[in-house]
C-alpha positions as CSV (number, residue, x, y, z in Angstrom):
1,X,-28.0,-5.6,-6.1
2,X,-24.8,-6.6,-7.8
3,X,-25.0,-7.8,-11.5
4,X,-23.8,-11.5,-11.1
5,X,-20.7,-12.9,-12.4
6,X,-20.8,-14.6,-15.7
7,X,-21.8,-18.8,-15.6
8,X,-18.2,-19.2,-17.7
9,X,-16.8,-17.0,-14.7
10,X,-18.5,-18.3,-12.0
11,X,-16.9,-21.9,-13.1
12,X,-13.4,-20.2,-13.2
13,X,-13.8,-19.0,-9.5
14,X,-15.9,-22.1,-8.0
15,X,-12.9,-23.9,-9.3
16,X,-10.4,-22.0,-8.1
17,X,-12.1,-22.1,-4.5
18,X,-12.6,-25.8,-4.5
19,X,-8.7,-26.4,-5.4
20,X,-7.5,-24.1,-2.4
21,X,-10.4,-25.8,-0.3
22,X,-9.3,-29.5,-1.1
23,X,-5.2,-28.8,-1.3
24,X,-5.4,-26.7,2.2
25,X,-7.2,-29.2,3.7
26,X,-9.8,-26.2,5.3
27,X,-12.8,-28.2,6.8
28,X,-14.4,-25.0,5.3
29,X,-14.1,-22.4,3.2
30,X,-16.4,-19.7,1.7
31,X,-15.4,-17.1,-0.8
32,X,-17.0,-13.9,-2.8
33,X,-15.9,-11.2,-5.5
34,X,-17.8,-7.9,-4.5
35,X,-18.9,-5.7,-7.5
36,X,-21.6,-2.7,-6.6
37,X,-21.9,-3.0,-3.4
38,X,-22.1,-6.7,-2.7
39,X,-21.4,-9.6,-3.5
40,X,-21.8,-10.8,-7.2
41,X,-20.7,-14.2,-6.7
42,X,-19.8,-17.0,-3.6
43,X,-19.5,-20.1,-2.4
44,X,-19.1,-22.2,0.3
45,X,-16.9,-25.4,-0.1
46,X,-16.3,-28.4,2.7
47,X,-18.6,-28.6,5.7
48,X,-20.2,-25.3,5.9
49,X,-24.0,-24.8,6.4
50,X,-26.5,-22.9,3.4
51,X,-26.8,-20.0,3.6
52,X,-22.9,-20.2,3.2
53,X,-23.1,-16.3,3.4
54,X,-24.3,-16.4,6.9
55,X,-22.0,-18.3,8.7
56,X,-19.4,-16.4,11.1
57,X,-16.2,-16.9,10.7
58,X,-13.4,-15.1,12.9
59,X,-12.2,-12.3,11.2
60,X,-8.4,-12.1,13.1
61,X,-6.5,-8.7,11.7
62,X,-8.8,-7.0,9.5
63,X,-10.4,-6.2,12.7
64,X,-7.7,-3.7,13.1
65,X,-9.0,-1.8,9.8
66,X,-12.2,-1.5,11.9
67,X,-9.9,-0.1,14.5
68,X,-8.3,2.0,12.4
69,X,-11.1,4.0,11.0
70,X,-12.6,4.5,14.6
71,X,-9.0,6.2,15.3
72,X,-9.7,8.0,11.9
73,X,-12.9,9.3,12.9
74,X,-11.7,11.1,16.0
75,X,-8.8,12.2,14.0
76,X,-11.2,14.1,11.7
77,X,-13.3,15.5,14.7
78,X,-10.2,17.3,15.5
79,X,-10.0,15.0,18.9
80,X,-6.7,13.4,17.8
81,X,-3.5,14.2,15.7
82,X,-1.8,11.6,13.7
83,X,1.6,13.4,14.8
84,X,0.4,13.4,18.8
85,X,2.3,11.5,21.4
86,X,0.0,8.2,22.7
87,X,0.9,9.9,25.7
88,X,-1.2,13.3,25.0
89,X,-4.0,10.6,25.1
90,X,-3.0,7.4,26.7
91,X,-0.5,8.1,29.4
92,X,1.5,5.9,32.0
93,X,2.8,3.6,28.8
94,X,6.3,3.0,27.8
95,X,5.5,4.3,24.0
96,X,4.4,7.5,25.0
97,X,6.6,9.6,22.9
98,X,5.4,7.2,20.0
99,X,2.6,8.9,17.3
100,X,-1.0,7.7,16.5
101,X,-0.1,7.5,13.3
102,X,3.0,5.0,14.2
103,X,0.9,3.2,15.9
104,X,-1.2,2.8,12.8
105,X,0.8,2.3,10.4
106,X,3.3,-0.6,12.6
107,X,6.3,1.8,13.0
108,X,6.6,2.7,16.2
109,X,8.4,-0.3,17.3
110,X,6.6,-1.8,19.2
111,X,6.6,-5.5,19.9
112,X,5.4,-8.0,17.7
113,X,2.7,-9.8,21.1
114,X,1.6,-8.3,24.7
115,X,3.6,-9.4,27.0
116,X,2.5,-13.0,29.2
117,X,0.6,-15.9,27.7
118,X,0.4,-16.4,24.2
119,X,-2.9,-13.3,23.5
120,X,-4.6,-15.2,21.0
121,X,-5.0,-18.9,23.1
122,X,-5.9,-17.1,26.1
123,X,-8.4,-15.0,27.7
124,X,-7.5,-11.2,27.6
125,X,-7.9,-8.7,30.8
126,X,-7.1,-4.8,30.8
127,X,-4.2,-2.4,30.0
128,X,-2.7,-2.4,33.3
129,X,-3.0,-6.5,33.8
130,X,-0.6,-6.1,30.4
131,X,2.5,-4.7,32.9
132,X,4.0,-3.5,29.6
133,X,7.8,-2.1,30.1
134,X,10.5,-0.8,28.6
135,X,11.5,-4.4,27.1
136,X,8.0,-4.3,25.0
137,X,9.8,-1.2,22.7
138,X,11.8,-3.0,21.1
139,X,13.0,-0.5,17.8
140,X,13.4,3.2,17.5
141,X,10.3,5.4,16.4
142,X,10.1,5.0,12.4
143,X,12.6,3.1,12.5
144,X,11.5,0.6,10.3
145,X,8.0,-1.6,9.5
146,X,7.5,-4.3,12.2
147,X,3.7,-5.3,12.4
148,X,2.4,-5.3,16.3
149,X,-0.7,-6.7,17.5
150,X,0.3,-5.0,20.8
151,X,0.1,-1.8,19.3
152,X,-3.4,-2.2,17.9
153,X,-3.7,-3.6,21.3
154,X,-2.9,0.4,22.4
155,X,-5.3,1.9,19.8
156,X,-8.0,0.0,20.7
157,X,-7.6,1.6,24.4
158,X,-7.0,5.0,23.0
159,X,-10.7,4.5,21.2
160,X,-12.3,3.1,24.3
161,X,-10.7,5.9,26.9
162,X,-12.0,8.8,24.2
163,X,-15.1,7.7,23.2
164,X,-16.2,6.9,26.9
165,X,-16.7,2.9,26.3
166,X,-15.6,-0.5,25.5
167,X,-13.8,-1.3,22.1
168,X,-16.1,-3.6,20.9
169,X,-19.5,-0.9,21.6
170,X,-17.3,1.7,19.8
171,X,-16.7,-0.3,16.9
172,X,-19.8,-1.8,16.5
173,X,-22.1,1.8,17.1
174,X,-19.7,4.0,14.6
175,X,-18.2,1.3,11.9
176,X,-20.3,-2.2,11.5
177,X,-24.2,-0.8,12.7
178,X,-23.6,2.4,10.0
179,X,-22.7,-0.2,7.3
180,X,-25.4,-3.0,7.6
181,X,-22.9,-5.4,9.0
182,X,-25.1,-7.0,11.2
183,X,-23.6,-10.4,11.5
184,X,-20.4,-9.0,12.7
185,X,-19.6,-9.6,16.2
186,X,-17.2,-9.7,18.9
187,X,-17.9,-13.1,20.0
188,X,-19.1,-15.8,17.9
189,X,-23.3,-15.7,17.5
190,X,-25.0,-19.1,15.8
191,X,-24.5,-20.0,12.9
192,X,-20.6,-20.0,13.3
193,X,-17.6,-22.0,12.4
194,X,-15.5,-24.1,14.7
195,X,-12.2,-22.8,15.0
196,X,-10.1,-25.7,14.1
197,X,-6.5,-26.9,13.2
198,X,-5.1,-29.5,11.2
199,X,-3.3,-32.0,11.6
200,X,-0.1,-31.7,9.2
201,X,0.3,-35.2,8.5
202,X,-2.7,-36.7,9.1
203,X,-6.6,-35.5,8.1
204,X,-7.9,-35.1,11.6
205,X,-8.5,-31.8,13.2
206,X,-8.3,-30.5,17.0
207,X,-11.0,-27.6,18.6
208,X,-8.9,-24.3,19.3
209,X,-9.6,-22.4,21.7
210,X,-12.3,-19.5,21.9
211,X,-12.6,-16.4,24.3
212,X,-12.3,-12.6,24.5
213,X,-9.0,-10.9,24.2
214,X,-9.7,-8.2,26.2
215,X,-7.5,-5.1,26.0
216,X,-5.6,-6.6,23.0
217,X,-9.4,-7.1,21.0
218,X,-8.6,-4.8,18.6
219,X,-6.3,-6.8,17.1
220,X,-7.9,-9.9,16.2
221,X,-11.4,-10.1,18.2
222,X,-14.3,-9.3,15.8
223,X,-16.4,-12.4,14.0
224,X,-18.7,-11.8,11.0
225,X,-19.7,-13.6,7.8
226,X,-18.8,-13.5,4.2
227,X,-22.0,-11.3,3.3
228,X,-20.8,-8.5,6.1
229,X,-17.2,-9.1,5.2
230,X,-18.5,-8.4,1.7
231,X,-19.9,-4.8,2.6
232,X,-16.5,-4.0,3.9
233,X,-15.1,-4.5,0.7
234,X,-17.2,-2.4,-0.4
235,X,-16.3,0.5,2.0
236,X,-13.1,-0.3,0.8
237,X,-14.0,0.5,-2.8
238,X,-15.3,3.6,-1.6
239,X,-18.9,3.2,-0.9
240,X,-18.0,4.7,2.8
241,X,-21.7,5.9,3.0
242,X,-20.9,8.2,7.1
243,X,-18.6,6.5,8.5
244,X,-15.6,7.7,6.8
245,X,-15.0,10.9,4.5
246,X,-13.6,9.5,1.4
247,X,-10.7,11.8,1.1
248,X,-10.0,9.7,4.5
249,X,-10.3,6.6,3.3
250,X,-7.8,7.7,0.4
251,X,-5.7,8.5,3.4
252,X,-5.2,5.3,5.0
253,X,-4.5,3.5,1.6
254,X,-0.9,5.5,1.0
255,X,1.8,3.7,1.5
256,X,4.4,4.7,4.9
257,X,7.9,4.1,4.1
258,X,7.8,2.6,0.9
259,X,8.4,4.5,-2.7
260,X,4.5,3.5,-4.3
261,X,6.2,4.3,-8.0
262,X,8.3,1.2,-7.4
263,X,7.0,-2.0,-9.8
264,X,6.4,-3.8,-7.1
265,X,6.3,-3.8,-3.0
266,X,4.4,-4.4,0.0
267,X,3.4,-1.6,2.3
268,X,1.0,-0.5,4.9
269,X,-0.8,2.3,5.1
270,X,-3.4,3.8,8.2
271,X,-4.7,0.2,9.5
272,X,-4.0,-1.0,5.7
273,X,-2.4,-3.1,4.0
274,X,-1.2,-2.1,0.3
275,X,0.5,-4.5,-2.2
276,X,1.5,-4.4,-6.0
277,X,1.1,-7.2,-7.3
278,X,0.9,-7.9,-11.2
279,X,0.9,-4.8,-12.0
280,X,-2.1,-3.8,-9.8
281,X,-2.2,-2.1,-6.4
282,X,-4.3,-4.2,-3.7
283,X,-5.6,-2.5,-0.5
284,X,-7.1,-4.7,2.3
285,X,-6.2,-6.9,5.3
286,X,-6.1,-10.3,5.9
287,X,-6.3,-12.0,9.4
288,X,-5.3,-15.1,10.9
289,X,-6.5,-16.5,14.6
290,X,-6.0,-19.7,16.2
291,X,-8.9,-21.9,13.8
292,X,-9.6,-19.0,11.7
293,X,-7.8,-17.5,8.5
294,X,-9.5,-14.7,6.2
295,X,-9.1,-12.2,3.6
296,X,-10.4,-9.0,2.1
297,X,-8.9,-7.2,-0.7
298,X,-9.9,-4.9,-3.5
299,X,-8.2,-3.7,-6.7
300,X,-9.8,0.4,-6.1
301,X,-9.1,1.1,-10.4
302,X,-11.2,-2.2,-11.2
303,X,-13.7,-1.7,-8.5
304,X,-13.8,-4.8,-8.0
305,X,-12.7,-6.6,-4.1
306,X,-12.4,-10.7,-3.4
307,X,-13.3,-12.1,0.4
308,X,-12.5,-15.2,1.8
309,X,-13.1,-17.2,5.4
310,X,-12.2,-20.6,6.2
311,X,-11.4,-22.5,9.4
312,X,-8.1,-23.3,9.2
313,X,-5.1,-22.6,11.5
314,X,-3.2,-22.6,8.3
315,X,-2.0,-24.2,5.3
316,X,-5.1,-22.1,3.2
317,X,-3.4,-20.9,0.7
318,X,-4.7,-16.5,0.0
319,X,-7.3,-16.8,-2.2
320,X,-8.4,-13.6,-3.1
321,X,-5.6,-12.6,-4.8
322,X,-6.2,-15.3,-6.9
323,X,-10.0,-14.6,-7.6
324,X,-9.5,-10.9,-8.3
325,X,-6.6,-12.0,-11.0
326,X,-9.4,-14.2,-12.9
327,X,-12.5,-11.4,-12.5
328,X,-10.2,-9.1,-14.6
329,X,-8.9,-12.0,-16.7
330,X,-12.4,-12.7,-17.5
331,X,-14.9,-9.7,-17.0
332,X,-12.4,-6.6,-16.8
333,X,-13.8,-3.2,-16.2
334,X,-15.0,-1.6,-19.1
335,X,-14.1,2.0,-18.4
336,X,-16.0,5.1,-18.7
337,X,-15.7,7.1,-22.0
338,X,-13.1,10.0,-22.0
339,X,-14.9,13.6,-22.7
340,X,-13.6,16.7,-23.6
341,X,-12.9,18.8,-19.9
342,X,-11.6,22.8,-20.2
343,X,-7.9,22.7,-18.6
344,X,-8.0,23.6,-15.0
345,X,-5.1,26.0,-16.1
346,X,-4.2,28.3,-19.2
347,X,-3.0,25.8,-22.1
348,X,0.3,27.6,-22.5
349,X,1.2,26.6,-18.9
350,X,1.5,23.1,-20.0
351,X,3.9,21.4,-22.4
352,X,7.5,20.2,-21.8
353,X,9.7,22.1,-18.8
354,X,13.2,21.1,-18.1
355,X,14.5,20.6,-14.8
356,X,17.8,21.4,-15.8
357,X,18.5,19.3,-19.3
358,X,15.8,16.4,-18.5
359,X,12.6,17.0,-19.8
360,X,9.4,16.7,-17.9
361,X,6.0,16.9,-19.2
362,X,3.6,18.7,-17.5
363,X,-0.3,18.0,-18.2
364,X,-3.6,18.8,-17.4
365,X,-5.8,15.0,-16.3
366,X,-9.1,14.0,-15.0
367,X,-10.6,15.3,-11.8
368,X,-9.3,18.9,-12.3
369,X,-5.2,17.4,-11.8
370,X,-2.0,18.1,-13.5
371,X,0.7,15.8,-13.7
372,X,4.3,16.2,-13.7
373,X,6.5,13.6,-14.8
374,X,8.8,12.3,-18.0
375,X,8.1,12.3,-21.1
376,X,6.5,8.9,-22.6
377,X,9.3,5.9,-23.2
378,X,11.2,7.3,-20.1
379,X,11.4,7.1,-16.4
380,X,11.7,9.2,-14.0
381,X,9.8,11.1,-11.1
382,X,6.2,11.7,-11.3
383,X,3.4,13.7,-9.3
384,X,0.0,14.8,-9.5
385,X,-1.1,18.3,-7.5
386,X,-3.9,19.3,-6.7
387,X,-4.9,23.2,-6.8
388,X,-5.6,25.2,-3.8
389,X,-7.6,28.3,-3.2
390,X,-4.5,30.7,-2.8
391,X,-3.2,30.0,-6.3
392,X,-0.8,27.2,-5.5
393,X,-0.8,23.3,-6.9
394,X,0.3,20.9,-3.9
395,X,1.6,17.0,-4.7
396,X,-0.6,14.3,-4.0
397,X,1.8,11.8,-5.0
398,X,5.2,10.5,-5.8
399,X,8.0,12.3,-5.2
400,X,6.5,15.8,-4.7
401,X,3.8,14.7,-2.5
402,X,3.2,17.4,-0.4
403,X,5.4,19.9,-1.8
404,X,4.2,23.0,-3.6
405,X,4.2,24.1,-7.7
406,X,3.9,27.4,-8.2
407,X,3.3,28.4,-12.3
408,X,4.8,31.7,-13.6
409,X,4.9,32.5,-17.3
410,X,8.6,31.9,-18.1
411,X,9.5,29.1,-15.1
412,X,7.7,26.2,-12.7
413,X,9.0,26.2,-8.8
414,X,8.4,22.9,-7.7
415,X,9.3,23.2,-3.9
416,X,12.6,25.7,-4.8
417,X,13.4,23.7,-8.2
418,X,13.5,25.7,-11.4
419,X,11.6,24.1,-14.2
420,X,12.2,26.2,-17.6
421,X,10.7,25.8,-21.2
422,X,14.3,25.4,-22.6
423,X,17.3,23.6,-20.5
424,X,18.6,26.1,-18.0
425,X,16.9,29.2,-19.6
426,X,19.3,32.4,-18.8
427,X,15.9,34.5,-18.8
428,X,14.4,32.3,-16.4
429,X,15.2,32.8,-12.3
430,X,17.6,29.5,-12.4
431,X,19.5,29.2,-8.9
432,X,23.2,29.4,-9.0
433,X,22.4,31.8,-12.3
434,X,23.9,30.1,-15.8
435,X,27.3,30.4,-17.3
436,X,27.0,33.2,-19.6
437,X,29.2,31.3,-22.1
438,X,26.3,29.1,-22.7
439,X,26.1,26.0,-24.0
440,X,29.5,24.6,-25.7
């Protein structure tokens, strides 16, 4: 079990939760910080039955995170390529030449809805009842970020056609039944929330509309309640228990298309999304449906992940962002102690190199890393590798992410640039060779 919040902390974030319950006008709202595994604090605010925990709420888009780690199951059982064509696996669609991992990460430009009524007010059939065309691509491949339910829409498919059966049995046998979430469902199971909107002018509310969204389910279909949406902040954090390989998980929370050493952005990763945001990077989802709005973040160097449901069309304001702020305001992470650990390579490899005149620093860090980048006071690029078994470091980050350092005793060759221990060394191998009148 999780250690609880503080009383004085508790307080902070009961009161925090009541404000955004009473200004949003949400007939009701529950909320949670996750610590350990579970949740270390909620509440439930407005009219919303005890145990507030246990109430199902409609989830909207994080269900395509559930999605997303079905698609990167079969990625790691070698049945699916993030670089494949849909139409390797899905044929007869007009995105065919787009990639799984487009599709995941919203840029392979597809259209925002499905095409027909309105998916989320009305009851969903199959694929070929869609009659997508040419009209529903509406940008280039990688073009540019453009979120698409209709592509989760496609994903979904793609899990049902390889697997052998529906979405929602896939889902449920390989993501929610390994994790203990229970209480998370395709269609709403007692106790549950009525989907409502609100009035903007007036404090009456009207019933929205309920039903399954058939092939488009995996963009918004699955119901659960806070203590489930709790342990998938948790999976989040890392506690992944089978369903997902960490390094995996690790996978989906990189950024596509956005510089991540930038002071602040907005991303998406593999079903993710990724923010910075005070200083902190966020991974998570939140979801919206017709009645329903939720939430579910976590800040991965705190360990620490917020939750929220209400039934609200809209006009909630996020909450979780705002929880997680006060958890670190007033219980931040006390970190492990640093320990001596033997350099993962020989201690004269590691110092300042130039890159030309600028200096770099490069340095040995936890977890068996080195790290390139500037020097302290300055900016500049920066990567961490990661050794491999033929000798070589490869980039893990930044801008030498998947490039290659190779270390020799007089020189660094960080994917064909020459890093030497004294600006543009004439003993070192320095392209282009250097002026033998030297420095003037």
């Amino acid at each position: 079990m999780p250690e609880p919040v503080l009383p004085s902390t508790a307080r902070l974030l009961l009161a925090r939760t009541a404000r955004v319950q009473r200004e949003g006008r949400a007939p009701s709202l529950v909320a949670g910080v996750v610590r350990d595994g579970g949740l270390a604090w909620s509440a439930g605010r407005g009219d919303v039955a005890e145990p507030h925990d246990d109430v199902q709420y409609r989830l909207g888009s994080i269900s395509k995170t559930v999605t997303a780690v079905v698609v990167m199951r079969l990625r790691d059982e070698g049945l699916v390529g993030l670089d494949d064509p849909l139409e390797r696996h899905l044929p007869g669609t007009p995105f065919g030449d787009r990639t799984i991992g487009q599709l995941l990460s919203h840029l392979a430009g597809a259209s925002a809805e499905s095409p027909g009524g309105w998916w989320e007010r009305t009851p969903g059939g199959s694929l070929d009842e869609l009659g997508l065309a040419g009209s529903d691509v509406v940008l280039g491949a990688a073009r540019r970020f453009h979120y698409s339910n209709l592509g989760f829409g496609l994903l979904g498919e793609l899990v049902a056609r390889l697997r052998g059966t529906s979405w929602d049995d896939a889902v449920s046998a390989e993501v929610l039944a390994p994790l203990g979430m229970r209480r998370t469902t395709p269609r709403p199971v007692a106790p549950s929330a009525e989907g409502l909107a609100v009035h903007p002018w007036a404090d009456v509310v009207l019933t929205e509309p309920e039903h399954h969204a058939g092939v488009m389910a995996a963009a918004g279909q699955l119901w659960a309640t806070l203590a489930d949406l709790g342990r998938f902040a948790a999976f989040l954090l890392g506690d992944t228990g089978d369903v997902l390989d960490p390094a995996t998980l690790e996978e989906m929370t990189v950024p596509a298309g956005v510089d991540s050493s930038a002071v602040g952005w907005s991303a998406y990763g593999l079903g993710l999304q990724v923010l910075r945001l005070d200083g902190r990077t966020l991974v998570g989802h939140g979801g919206s449906m017709p009645g329903f709005l939720a939430g579910v973040f976590v800040d991965r160097e705190e360990q620490t992940g917020a939750v929220s449901l209400a039934n609200a069309t809209s006009g909630v304001d996020p909450l979780v962002f705002g929880l997680l702020a006060d958890v670190r305001a007033a219980e931040p992470r006390i970190v492990e102690a640093w320990a001596p650990s033997p350099s993962p390579v020989p201690l004269e490899s590691l110092g300042v190199w130039f890159w030309g005149p600028s200096p770099l620093l490069l340095r040995a860090v936890a977890g068996g890393l080195l790290h390139l980048g500037p020097l302290p006071g300055r900016a500049g690029r920066a990567s961490r590798f990661a050794a491999q078994e033929d000798g070589r470091w490869v980039g893990l980050d930044g801008y030498y992410a998947g490039e290659t350092l190779r270390i020799a005793a007089d020189h660094l060759d960080v994917g064909t640039f020459i890093f030497t221990r004294t600006p543009y060394d004439p003993a070192a191998p320095v392209p282009g060779g250097v002026d033998e009148g030297g420095w003037r």
